[in-house]
C-alpha positions as CSV (number, residue, x, y, z in Angstrom):
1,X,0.0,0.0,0.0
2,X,0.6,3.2,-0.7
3,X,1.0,6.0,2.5
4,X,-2.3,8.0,2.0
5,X,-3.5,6.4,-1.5
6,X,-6.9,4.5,-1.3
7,X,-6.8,0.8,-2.6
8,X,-9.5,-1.2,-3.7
9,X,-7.7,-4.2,-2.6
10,X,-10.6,-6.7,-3.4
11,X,-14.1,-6.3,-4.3
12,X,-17.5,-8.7,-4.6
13,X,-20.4,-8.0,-6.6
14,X,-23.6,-10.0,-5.8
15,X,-27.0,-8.8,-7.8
16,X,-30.1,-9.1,-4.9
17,X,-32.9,-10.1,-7.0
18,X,-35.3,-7.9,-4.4
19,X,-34.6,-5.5,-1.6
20,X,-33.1,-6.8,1.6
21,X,-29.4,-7.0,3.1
22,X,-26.5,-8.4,2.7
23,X,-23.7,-9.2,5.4
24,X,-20.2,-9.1,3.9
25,X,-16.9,-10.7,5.3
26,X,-13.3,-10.3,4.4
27,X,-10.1,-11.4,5.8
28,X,-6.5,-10.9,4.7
29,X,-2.7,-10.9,6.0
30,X,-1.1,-7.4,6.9
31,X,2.6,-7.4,6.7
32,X,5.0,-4.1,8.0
33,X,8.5,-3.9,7.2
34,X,9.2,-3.8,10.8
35,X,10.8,-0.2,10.6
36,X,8.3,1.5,13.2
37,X,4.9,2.9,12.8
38,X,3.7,0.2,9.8
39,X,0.0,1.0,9.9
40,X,-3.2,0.5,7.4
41,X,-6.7,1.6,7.9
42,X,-9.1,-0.8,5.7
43,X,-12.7,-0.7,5.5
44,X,-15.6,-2.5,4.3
45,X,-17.9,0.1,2.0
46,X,-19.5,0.3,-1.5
47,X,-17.2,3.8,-2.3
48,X,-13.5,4.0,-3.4
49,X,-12.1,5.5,-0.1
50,X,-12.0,4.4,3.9
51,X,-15.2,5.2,5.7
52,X,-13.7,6.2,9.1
53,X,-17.3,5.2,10.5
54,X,-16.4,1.8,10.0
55,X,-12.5,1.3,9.6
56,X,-10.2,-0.7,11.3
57,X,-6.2,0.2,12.0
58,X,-3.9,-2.5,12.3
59,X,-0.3,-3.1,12.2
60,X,2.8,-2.0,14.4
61,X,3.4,1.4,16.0
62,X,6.7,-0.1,17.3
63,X,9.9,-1.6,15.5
64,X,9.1,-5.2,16.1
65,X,11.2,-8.0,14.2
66,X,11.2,-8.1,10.1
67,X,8.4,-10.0,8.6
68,X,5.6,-9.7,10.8
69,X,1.8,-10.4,9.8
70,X,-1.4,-9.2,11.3
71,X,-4.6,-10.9,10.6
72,X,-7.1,-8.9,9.5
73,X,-11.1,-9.6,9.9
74,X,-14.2,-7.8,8.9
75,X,-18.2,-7.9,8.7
76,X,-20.4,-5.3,7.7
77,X,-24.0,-5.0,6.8
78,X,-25.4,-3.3,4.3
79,X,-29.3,-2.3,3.2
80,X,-30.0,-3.2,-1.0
81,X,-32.5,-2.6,-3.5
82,X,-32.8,-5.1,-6.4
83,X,-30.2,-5.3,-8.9
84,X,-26.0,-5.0,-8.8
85,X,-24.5,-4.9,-5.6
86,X,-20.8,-4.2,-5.2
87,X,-18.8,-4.2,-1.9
88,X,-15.1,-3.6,-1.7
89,X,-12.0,-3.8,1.0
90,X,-10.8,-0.5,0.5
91,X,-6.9,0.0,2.5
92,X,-4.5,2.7,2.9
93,X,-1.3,3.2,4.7
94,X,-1.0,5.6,7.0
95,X,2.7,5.4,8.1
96,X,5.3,2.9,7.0
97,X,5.9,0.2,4.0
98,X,2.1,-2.6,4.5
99,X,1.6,-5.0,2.6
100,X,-2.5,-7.1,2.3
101,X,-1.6,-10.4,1.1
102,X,-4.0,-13.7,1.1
103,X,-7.4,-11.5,0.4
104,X,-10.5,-13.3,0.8
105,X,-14.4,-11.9,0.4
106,X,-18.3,-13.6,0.7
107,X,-21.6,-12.0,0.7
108,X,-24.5,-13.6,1.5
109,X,-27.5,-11.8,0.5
110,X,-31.5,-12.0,2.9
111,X,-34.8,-10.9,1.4
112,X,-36.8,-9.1,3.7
């Protein structure tokens, strides 16, 4: 990741065939380079950039020893109308060299 750049690091698109909801999970591996202050902020959202509302920080505010990884776990809930659906993990660094490796996503969707 970039320090401050938004990435759509995965994405799921799901089309609800009436309204209802759909709960959304994604996990992935954080990695820092172990030089202090390796930090991401990733969210679950249907935008391009990290809802603070909703985000999650992980990684080290410490040098720690090289090669580190942080697991990373999410849910989220969302309200949909019929049709396309898309939900993405959006990350950004906010200090340091991170790295989100081994990116999984599933949506289940439930009429109303």
């Amino acid at each position: 990741l970039v320090v401050n750049t938004q990435t759509n690091v995965r994405q799921i698109v799901l089309t609800a065939p009436a309204a209802g909801r759909v709960i959304v999970n994604a996990s992935a591996t954080v990695t820092g380079n172990a030089t202090g202050n390796d930090l991401a902020e990733c969210s679950l959202t249907t935008g391009t950039v990290v809802e603070n509302a909703f985000k999650t920080t992980i990684g080290e505010s410490a040098a720690l020893p090289p090669g580190l990884n942080f697991p990373l776990g999410m849910t989220r809930g969302f309200v949909v109308n019929p049709g396309p659906f898309t939900a993405r993990l959006i990350c950004r660094s906010i200090g340091g060299v991170v790295g989100v490796l081994n990116t999984a996503m599933t949506a289940a969707y439930f009429p109303q």
